[in-house]
C-alpha atoms as an extended CHARMM CRD file, in Angstrom:
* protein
*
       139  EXT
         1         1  UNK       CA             88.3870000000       74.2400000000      102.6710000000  PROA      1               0.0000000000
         2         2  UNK       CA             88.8640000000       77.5640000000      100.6310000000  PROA      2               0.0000000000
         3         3  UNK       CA             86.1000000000       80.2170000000      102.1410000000  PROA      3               0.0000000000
         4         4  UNK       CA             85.3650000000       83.5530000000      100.3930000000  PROA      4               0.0000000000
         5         5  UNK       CA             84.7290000000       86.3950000000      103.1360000000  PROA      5               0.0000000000
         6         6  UNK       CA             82.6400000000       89.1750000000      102.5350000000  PROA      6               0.0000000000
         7         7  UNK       CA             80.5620000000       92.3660000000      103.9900000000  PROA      7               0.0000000000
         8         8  UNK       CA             77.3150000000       92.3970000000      105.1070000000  PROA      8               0.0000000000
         9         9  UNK       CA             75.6740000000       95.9980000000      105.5450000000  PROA      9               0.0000000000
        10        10  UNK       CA             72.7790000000       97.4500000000      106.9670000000  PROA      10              0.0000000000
        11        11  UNK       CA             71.1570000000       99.4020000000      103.7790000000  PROA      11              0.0000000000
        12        12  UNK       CA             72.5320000000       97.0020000000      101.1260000000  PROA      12              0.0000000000
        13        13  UNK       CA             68.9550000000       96.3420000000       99.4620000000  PROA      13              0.0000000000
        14        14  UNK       CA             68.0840000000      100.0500000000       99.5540000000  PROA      14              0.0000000000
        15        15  UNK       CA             68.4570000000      102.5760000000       97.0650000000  PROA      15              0.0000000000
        16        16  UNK       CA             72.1870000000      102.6780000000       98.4290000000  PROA      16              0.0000000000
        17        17  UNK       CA             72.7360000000       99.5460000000       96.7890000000  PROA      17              0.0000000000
        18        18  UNK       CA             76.5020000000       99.4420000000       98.4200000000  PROA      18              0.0000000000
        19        19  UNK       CA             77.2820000000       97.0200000000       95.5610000000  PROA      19              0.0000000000
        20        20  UNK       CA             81.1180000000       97.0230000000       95.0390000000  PROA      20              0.0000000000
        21        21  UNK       CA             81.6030000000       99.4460000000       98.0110000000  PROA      21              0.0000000000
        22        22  UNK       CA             83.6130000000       97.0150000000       99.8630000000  PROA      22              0.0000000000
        23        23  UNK       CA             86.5320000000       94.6960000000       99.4200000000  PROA      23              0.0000000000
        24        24  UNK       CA             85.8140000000       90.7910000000       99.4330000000  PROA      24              0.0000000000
        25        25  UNK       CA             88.7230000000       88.0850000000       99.7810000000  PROA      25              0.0000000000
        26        26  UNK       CA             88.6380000000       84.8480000000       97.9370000000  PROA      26              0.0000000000
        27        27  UNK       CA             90.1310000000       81.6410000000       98.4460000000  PROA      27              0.0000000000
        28        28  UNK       CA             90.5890000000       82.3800000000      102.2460000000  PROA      28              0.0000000000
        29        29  UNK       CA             92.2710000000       79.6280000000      104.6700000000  PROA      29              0.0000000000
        30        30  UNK       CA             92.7190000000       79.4480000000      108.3210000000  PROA      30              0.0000000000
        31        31  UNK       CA             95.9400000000       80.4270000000      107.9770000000  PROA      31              0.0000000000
        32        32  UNK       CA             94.9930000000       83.9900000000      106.5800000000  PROA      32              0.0000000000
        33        33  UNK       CA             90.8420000000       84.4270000000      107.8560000000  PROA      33              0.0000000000
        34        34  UNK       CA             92.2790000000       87.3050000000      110.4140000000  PROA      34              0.0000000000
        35        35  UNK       CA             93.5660000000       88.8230000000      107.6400000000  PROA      35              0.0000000000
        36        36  UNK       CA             91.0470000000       88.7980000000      104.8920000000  PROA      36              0.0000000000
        37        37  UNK       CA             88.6730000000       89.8340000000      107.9320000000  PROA      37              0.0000000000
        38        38  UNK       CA             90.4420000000       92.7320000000      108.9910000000  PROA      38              0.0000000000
        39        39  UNK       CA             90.8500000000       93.7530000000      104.5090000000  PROA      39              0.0000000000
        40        40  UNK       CA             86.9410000000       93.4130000000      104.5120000000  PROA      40              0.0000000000
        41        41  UNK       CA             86.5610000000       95.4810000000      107.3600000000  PROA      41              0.0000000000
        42        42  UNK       CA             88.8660000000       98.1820000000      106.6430000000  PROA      42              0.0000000000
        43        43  UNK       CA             86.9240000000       98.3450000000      103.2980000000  PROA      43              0.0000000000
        44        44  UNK       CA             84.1780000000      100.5010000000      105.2640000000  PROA      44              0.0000000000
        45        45  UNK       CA             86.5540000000      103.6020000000      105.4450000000  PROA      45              0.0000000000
        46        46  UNK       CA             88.1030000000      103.4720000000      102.1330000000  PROA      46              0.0000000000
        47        47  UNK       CA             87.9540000000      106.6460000000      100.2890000000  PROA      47              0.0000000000
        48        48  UNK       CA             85.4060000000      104.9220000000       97.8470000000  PROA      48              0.0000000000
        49        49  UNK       CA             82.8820000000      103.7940000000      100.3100000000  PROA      49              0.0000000000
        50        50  UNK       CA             83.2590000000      106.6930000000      102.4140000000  PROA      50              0.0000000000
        51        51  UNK       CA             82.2250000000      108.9850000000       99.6840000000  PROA      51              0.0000000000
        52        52  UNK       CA             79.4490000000      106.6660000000       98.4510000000  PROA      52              0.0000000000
        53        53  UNK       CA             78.0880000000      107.3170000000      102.0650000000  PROA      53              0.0000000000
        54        54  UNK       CA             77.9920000000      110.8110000000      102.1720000000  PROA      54              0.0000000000
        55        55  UNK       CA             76.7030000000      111.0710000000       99.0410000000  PROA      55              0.0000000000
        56        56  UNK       CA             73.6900000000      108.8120000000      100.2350000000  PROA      56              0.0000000000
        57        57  UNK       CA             73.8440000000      111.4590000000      103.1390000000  PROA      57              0.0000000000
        58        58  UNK       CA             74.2720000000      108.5950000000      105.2150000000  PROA      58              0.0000000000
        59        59  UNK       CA             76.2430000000      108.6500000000      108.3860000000  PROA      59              0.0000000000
        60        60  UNK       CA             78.7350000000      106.1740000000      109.3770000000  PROA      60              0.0000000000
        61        61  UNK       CA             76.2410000000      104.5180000000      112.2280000000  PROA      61              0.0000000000
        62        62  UNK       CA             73.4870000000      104.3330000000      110.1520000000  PROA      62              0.0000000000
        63        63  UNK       CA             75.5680000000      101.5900000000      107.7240000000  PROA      63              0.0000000000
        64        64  UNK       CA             76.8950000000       99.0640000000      110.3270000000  PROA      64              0.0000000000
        65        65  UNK       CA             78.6550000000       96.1870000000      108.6130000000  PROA      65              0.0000000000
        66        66  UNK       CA             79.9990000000       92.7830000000      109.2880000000  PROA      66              0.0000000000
        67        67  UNK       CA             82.2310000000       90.1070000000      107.7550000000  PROA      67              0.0000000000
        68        68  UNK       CA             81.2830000000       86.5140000000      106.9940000000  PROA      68              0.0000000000
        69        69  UNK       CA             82.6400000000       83.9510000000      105.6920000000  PROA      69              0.0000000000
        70        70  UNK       CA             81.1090000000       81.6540000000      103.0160000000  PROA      70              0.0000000000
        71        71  UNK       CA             82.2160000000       78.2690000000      101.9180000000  PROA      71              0.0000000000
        72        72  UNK       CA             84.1660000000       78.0340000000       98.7010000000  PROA      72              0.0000000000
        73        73  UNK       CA             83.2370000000       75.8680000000       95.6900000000  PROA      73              0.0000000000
        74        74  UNK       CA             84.7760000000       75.1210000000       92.1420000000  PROA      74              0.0000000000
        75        75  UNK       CA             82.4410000000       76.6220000000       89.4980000000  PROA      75              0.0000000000
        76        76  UNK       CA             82.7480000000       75.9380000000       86.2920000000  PROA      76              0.0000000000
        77        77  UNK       CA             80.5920000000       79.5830000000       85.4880000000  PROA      77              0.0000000000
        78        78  UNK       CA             79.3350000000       82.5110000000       87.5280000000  PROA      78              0.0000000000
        79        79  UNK       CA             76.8560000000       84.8020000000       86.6310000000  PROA      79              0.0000000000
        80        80  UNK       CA             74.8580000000       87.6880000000       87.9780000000  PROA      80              0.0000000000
        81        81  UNK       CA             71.1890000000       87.9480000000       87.3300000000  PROA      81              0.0000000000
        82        82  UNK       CA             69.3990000000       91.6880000000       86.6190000000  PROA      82              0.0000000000
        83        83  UNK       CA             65.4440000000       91.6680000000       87.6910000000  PROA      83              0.0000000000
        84        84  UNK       CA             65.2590000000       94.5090000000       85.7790000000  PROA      84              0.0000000000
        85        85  UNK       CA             68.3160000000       95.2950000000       82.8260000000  PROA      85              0.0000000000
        86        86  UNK       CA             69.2210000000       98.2630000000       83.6190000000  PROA      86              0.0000000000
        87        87  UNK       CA             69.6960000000       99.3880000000       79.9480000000  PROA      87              0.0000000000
        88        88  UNK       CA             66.1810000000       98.3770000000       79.7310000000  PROA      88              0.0000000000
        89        89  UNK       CA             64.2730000000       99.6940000000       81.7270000000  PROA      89              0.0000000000
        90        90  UNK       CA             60.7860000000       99.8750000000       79.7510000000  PROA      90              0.0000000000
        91        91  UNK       CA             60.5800000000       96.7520000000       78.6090000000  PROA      91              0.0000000000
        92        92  UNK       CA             61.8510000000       94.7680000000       81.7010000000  PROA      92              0.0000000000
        93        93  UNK       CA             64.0240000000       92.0250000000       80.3220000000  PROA      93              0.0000000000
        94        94  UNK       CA             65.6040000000       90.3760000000       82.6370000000  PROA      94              0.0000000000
        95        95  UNK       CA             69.4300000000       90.3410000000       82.3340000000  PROA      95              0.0000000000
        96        96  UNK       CA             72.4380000000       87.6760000000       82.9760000000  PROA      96              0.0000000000
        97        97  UNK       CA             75.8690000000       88.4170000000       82.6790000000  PROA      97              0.0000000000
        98        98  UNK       CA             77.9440000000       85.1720000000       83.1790000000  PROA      98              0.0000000000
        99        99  UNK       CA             81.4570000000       84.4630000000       82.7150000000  PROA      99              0.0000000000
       100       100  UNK       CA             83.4200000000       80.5370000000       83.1780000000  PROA      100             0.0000000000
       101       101  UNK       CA             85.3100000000       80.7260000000       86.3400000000  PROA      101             0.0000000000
       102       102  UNK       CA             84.7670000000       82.0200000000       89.7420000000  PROA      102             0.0000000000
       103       103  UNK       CA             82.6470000000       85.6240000000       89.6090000000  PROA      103             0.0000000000
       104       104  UNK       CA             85.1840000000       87.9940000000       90.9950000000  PROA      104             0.0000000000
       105       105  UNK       CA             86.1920000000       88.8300000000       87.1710000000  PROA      105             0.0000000000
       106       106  UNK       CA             82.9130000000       89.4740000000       86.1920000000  PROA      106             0.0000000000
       107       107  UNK       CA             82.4070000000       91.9490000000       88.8940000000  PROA      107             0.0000000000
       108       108  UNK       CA             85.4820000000       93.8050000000       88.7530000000  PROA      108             0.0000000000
       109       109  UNK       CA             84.8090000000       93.9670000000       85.2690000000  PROA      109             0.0000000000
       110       110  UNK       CA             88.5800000000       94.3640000000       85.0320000000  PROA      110             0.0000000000
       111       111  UNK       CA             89.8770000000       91.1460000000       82.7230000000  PROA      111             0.0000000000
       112       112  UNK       CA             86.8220000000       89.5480000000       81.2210000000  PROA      112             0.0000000000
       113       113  UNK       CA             83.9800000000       90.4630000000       79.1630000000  PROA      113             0.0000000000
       114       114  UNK       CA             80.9730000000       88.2410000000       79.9830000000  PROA      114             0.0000000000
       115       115  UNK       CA             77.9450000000       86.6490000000       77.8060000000  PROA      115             0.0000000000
       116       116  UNK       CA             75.4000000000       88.4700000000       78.0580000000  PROA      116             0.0000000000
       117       117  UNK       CA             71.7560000000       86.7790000000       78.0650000000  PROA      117             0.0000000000
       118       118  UNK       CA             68.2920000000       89.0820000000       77.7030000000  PROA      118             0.0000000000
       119       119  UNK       CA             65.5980000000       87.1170000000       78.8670000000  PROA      119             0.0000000000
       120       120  UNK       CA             61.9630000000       87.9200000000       78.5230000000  PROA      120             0.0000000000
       121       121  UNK       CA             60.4940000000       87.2620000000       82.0590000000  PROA      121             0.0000000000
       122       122  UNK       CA             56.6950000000       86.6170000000       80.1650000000  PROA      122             0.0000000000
       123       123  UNK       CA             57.8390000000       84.1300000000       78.0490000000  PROA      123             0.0000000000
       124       124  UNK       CA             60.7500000000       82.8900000000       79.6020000000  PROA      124             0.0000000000
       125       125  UNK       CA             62.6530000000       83.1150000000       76.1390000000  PROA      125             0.0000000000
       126       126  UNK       CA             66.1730000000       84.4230000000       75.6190000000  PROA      126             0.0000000000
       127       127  UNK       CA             65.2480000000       87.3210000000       73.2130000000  PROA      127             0.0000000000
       128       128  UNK       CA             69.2500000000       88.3390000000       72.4230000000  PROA      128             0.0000000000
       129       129  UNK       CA             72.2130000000       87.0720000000       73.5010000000  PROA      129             0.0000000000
       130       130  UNK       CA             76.0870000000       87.7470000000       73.0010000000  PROA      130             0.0000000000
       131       131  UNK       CA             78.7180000000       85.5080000000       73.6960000000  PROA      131             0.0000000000
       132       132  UNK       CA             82.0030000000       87.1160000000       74.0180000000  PROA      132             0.0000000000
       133       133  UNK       CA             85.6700000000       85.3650000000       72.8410000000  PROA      133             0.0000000000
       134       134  UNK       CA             86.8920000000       83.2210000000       75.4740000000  PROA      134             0.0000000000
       135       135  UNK       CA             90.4960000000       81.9490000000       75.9080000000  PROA      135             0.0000000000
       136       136  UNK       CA             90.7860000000       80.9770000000       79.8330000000  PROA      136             0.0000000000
       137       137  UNK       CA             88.3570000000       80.5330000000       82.6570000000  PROA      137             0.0000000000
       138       138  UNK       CA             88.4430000000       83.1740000000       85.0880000000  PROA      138             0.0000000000
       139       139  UNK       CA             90.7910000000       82.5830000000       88.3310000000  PROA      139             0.0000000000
């Protein structure tokens, strides 16, 4: 069993999204779950996050944070879903950005360019689409 581990934070659904803030480790076994749980940790006082923080003027103990660990599968896609496209934001399409592969790619936005999907939430009716050039699934 492959497990992904990941933060949890106090604040995450708040205007201090935290998205991206901190590290997460894929592909995790029992051989190296310290390990990825001490990265994810240490995450919390990178420069990055730290920053993000004070520019939230939020202290340190109002963001507690933990680690967990979620089970692993083989996806064939990965995707993440905008309530509101934040290009958009009169009209309130929702937006999907999906890639083949596991999601860390997409995210990082590093090595991939995804498909992107505009739905209308009304009619439930993809109103544009682009589907980028593929050559490999991601990871």
């Amino acid at each position: 069993m492959r497990i992904a581990m990941r933060s949890s934070a106090v604040g995450e659904d708040t205007e201090a999204a935290f998205a991206g803030q901190y590290d997460t480790v894929l592909n995790v076994t029992g051989e190296t779950i310290m390990d990825a749980y001490k990265t994810v940790l240490a995450s919390k006082y990178s420069a990055r996050a730290i920053a993000y923080r004070l520019h939230y003027g939020l202290d340190d103990r109002e963001t507690p944070m933990c680690v967990l660990g979620i089970v692993m599968i083989d996806s064939k896609a990965s995707g993440v879903l905008y309530s509101v496209d934040p290009s958009r934001t009169r009209s309130c399409p929702v937006r999907i950005n999906s890639i083949w592969g596991i999601g860390e790619h997409l995210v990082d936005g590093k090595r991939f360019s995804p498909d992107v999907f505009i739905v209308d939430r009304i009619d439930e009716k993809i109103i544009e689409k682009h589907v980028a050039e593929k050559r490999i699934a991601a990871g």
